[in-house]
C-alpha positions in Angstrom: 88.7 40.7 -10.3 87.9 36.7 -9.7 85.4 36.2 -7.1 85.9 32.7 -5.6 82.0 31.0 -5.7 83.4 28.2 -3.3 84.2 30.8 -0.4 81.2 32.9 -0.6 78.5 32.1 2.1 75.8 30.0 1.1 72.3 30.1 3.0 71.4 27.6 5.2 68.5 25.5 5.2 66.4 24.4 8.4 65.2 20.9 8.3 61.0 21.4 8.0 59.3 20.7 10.7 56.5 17.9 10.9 53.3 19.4 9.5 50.4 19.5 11.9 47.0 18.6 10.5 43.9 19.1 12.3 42.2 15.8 13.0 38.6 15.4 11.7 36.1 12.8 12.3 35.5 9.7 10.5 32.1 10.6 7.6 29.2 8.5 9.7 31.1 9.4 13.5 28.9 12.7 14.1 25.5 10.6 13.1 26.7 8.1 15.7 27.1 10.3 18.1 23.6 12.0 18.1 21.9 8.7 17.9 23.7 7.6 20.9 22.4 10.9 22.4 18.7 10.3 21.3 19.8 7.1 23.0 20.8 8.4 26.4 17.6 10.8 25.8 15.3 8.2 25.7 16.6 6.1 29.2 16.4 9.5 30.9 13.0 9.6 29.1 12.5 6.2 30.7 13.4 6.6 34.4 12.1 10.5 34.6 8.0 8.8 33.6 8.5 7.8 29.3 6.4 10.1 27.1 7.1 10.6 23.2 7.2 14.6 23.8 10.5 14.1 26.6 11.9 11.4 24.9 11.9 13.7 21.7 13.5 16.7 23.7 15.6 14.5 25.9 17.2 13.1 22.8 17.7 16.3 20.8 19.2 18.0 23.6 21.7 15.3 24.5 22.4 14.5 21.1 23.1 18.1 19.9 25.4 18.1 23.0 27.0 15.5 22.5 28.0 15.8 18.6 28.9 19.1 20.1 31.4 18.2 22.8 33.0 15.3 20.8 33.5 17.5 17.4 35.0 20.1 19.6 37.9 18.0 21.5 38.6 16.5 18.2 37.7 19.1 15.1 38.4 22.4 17.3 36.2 25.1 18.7 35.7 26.0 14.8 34.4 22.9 13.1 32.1 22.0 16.4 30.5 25.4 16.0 29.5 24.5 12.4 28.5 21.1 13.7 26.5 22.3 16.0 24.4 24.8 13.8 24.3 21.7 11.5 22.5 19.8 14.0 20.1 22.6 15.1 19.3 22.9 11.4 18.6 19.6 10.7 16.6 18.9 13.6 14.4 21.6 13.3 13.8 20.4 9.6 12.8 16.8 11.1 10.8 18.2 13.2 8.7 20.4 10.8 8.4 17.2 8.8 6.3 15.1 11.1 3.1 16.9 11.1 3.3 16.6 7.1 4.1 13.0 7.2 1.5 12.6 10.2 -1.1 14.6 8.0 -0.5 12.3 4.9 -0.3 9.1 6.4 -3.7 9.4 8.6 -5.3 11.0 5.3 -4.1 7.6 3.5 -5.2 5.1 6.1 -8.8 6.8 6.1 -9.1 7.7 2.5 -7.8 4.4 0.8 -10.8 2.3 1.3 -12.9 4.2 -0.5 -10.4 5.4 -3.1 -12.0 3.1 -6.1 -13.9 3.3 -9.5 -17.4 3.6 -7.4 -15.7 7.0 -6.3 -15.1 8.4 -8.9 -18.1 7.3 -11.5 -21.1 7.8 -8.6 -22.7 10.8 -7.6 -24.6 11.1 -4.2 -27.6 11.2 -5.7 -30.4 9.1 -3.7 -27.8 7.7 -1.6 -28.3 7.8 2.3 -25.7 5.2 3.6 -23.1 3.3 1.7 -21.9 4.0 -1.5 -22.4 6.8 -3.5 -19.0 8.7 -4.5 -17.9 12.2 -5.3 -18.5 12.6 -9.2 -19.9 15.6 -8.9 -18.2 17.3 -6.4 -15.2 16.6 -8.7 -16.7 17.9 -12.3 -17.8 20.9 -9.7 -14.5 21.6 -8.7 -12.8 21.5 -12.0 -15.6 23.9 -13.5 -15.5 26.4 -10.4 -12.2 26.7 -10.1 -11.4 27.2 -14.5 -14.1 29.7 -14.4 -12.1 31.2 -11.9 -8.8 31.2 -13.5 -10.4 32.9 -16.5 -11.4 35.5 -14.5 -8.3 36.1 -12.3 -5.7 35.5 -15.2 -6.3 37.9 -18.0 -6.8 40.5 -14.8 -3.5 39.5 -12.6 -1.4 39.5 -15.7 -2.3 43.0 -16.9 -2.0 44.7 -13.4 1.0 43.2 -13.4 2.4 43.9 -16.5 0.8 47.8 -15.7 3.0 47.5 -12.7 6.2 46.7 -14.2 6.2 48.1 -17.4 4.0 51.3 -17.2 2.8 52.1 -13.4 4.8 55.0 -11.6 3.8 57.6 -8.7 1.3 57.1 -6.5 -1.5 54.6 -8.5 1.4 52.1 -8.6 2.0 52.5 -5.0 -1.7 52.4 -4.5 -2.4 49.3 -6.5 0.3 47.7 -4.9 -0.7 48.2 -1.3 -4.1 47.0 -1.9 -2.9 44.2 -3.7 -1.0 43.4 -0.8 -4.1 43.6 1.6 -6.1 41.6 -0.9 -3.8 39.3 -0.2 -4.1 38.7 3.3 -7.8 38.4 3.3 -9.9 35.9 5.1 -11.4 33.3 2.4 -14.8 33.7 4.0 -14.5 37.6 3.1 -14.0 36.9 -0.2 -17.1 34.4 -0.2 -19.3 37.4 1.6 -18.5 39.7 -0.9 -19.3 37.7 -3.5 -22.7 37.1 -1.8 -23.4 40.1 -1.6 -22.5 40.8 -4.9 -25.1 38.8 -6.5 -27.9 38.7 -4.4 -28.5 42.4 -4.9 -28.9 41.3 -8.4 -30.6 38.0 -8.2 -31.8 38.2 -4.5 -31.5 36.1 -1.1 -31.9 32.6 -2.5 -29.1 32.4 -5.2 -26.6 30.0 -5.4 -24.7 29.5 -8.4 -21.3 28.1 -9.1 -20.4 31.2 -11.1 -20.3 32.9 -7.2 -17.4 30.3 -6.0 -16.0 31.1 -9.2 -15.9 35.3 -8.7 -15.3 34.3 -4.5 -12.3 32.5 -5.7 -10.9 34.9 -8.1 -10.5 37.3 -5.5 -8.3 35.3 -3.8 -7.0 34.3 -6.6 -5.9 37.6 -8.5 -3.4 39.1 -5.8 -1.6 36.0 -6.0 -1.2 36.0 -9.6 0.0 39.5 -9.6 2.3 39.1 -6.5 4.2 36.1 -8.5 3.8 37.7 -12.3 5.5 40.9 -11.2 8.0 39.0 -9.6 8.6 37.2 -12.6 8.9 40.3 -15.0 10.9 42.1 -12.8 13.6 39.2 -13.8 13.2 39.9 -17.3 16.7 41.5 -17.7 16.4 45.5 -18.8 18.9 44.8 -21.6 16.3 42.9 -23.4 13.8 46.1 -23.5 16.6 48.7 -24.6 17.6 46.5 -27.7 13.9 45.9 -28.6 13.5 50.0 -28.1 16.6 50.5 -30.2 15.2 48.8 -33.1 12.4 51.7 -32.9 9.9 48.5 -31.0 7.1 49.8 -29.7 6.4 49.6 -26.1 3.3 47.3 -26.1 5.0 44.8 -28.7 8.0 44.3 -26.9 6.1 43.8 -23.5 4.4 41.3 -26.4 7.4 39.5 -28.2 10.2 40.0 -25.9 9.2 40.3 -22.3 6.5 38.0 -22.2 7.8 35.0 -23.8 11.3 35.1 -21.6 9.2 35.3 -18.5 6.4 32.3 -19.7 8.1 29.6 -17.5 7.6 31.7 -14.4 4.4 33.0 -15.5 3.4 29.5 -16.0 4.6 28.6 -12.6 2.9 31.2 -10.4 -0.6 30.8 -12.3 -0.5 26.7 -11.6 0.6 27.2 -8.0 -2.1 30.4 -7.9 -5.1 27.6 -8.8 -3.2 25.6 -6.6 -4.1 28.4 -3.4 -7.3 28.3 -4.2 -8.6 24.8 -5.4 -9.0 23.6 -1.4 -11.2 26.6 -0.5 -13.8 25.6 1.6 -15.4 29.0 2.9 -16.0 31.0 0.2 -18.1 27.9 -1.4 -20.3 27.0 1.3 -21.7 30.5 1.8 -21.9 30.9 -2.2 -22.4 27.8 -4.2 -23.7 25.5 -1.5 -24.1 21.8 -2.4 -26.2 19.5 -4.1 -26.3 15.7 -4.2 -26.6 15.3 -8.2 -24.7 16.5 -11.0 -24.8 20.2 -12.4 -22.4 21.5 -15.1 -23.9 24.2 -15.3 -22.2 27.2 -13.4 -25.1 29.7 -14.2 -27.9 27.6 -13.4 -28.5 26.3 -9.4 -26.2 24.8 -6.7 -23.0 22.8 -8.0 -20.8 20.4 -5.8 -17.0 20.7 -5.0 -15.0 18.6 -3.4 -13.7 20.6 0.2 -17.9 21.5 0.8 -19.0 17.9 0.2 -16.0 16.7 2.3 -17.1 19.1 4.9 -21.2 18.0 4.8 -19.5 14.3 4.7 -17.3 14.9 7.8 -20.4 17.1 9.9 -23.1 16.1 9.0 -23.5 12.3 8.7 -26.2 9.8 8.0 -27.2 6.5 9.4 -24.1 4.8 8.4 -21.6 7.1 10.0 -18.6 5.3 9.3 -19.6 5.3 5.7 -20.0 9.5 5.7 -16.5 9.2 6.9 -14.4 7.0 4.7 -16.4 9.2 2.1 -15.0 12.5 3.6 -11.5 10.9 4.2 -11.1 10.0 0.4 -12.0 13.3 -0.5 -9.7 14.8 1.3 -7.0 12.6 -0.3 -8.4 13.5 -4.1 -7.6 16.8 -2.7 -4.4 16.6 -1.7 -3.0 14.8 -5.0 -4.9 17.5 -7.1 -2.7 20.3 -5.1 0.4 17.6 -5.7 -0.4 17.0 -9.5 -0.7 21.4 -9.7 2.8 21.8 -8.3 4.0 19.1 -10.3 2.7 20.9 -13.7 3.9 24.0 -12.2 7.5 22.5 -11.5 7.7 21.4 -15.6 6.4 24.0 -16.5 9.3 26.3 -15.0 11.7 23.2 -16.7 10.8 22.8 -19.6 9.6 26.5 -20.9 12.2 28.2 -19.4 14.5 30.4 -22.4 17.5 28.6 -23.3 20.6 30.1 -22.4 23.2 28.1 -23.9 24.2 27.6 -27.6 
């Protein structure tokens, strides 16, 4: 039996339609449009009595609006929605920027003219108006605050390797909760206790840098076991069982396997630890006070650091009061590019130590 191909019914084809694609606005259009808003913001600002603060809400307002309205009769309800959050987002971010960029351009304009050699070679020693510089308080400040990172290291890594590897029941949960309220503690706690540490010791009239240095390390060690736990928590379990399946010992695979795949985070949380604590103001002026020469010796008499002579600068000035200040300004600034130069380490130091995963 022939079946004729030509006769049978063939299926029919519709013509496609025309495809509808949703319209989107040009890359720069949105920007335009909230500038024009802070635009409109700022003439409202204008007739309504001009201030920065209504200009600046005026503006977000209508610009947020307005990228709103415009992505919405264009993009769809969709695509303005995302817009919109966009635009919330980014202006909250701006506006959490200005105090920073506020704070480090007045701390430049004031610090800068006294940011030179004289600064940085010259103590304050026999100096009652201009001049003079903050050697001391520097060589303080680096002594103080290594004294108290070899105190608060060897200490924060152990509780937190005790924590990770070894702690269970209730003296983990205990340690933990009181590392968690040591680290909410006032700094001028910290300095108090250390105070009263050594005075029952030495008496009423000590001052000695090794006190900043113990006043510092307890701010100092919850931090460094908050961020080293965290750290060898992300060591991968893996690693342990096939170091325990070799018959490794606990202790030396804590040592030769957990330990150096963690050392770029350990690293980091130990710079940006010192980091915490290397602006402390409190803690020093009730324990280490401050002196106008140079001491390098922690266990022997007052030493200088850099936030208590900035403060004696800043309350407590001389004849030449503008000269107390530009002091106290650039101290200030040396303390803000020491915290920027720690979190700079910090950041290499999670680059370049981190383990190697590829071939």
């Amino acid at each position: 039996m022939s079946i004729d191909t030509q006769s049978a019914p063939q299926p029919t084809r519709h013509a496609a339609g025309p495809v509808r694609t949703r319209r989107r606005l040009p890359r720069f259009a949105p920007l335009g449009v909230y500038l024009a808003g802070i635009a409109a913001g700022a003439a409202l600002s204008a007739l309504t009595g001009f201030s920065v603060v209504t200009t600046v809400v005026y503006g977000v307002v209508l610009g947020t609006l307005a990228v709103y309205v415009v992505s919405r009769s264009v993009e769809g309800q969709r695509k303005a929605t995302d817009r919109l959050v966009t635009s919330l987002v980014t202006t909250a971010f701006a506006i959490a920027m200005v105090p920073l960029v506020s704070l480090v351009y007045t701390v430049l304009d004031n610090g800068l003219p006294r940011f030179d050699a004289a600064f940085f070679t010259n103590s304050m020693y026999r100096v009652v108006g201009e001049g003079g510089g903050a050697y001391h308080a520097i060589l303080g400040t680096v002594i103080i605050t290594a004294l108290a990172t070899v105190i608060s290291v060897p200490i924060g890594l152990l509780t937190a390797i005790y924590l990770v590897e070894y702690g269970t029941g209730r003296l983990k949960r205990a340690i933990t909760f009181f590392v968690d309220v040591m680290t909410g503690i006032p700094s001028i706690v910290a300095g108090l206790f250390s105070f009263a540490l050594f005075t029952l010791v030495f008496g009423n009239s000590v001052r000695l840098g090794v006190m900043g240095a113990v006043a510092l390390s307890v701010l100092m060690i919850p931090v460094v076991v908050r961020s080293c736990e965290e750290v060898l928590k992300l060591v991968p379990n893996e690693l342990r069982e096939a170091s325990y399946a070799l018959g490794v010992p606990k202790w030396r695979t804590v040592v030769k396997v957990v330990l150096p795949t963690a050392v770029a985070g350990l690293g980091t949380g130990i710079t940006l630890a010192v980091a915490r604590v290397v602006g402390e103001t409190a803690p020093l002026l009730v324990t280490v006070g401050l002196i106008t020469g140079t001491n390098l010796n922690p266990f022997d008499g007052r030493m200088a650091t850099l936030p208590v002579f900035a403060y004696f600068q800043l309350t407590q000035p001389g004849t030449a009061t503008q000269a107390f200040l530009d002091r106290a300004w650039t101290a200030a600034l040396v303390l803000i590019i020491l915290v920027m130069v720690l979190n700079v380490v910090a950041r290499l130091i999670s680059r370049f130590f981190a383990p190697k995963t590829g071939r």
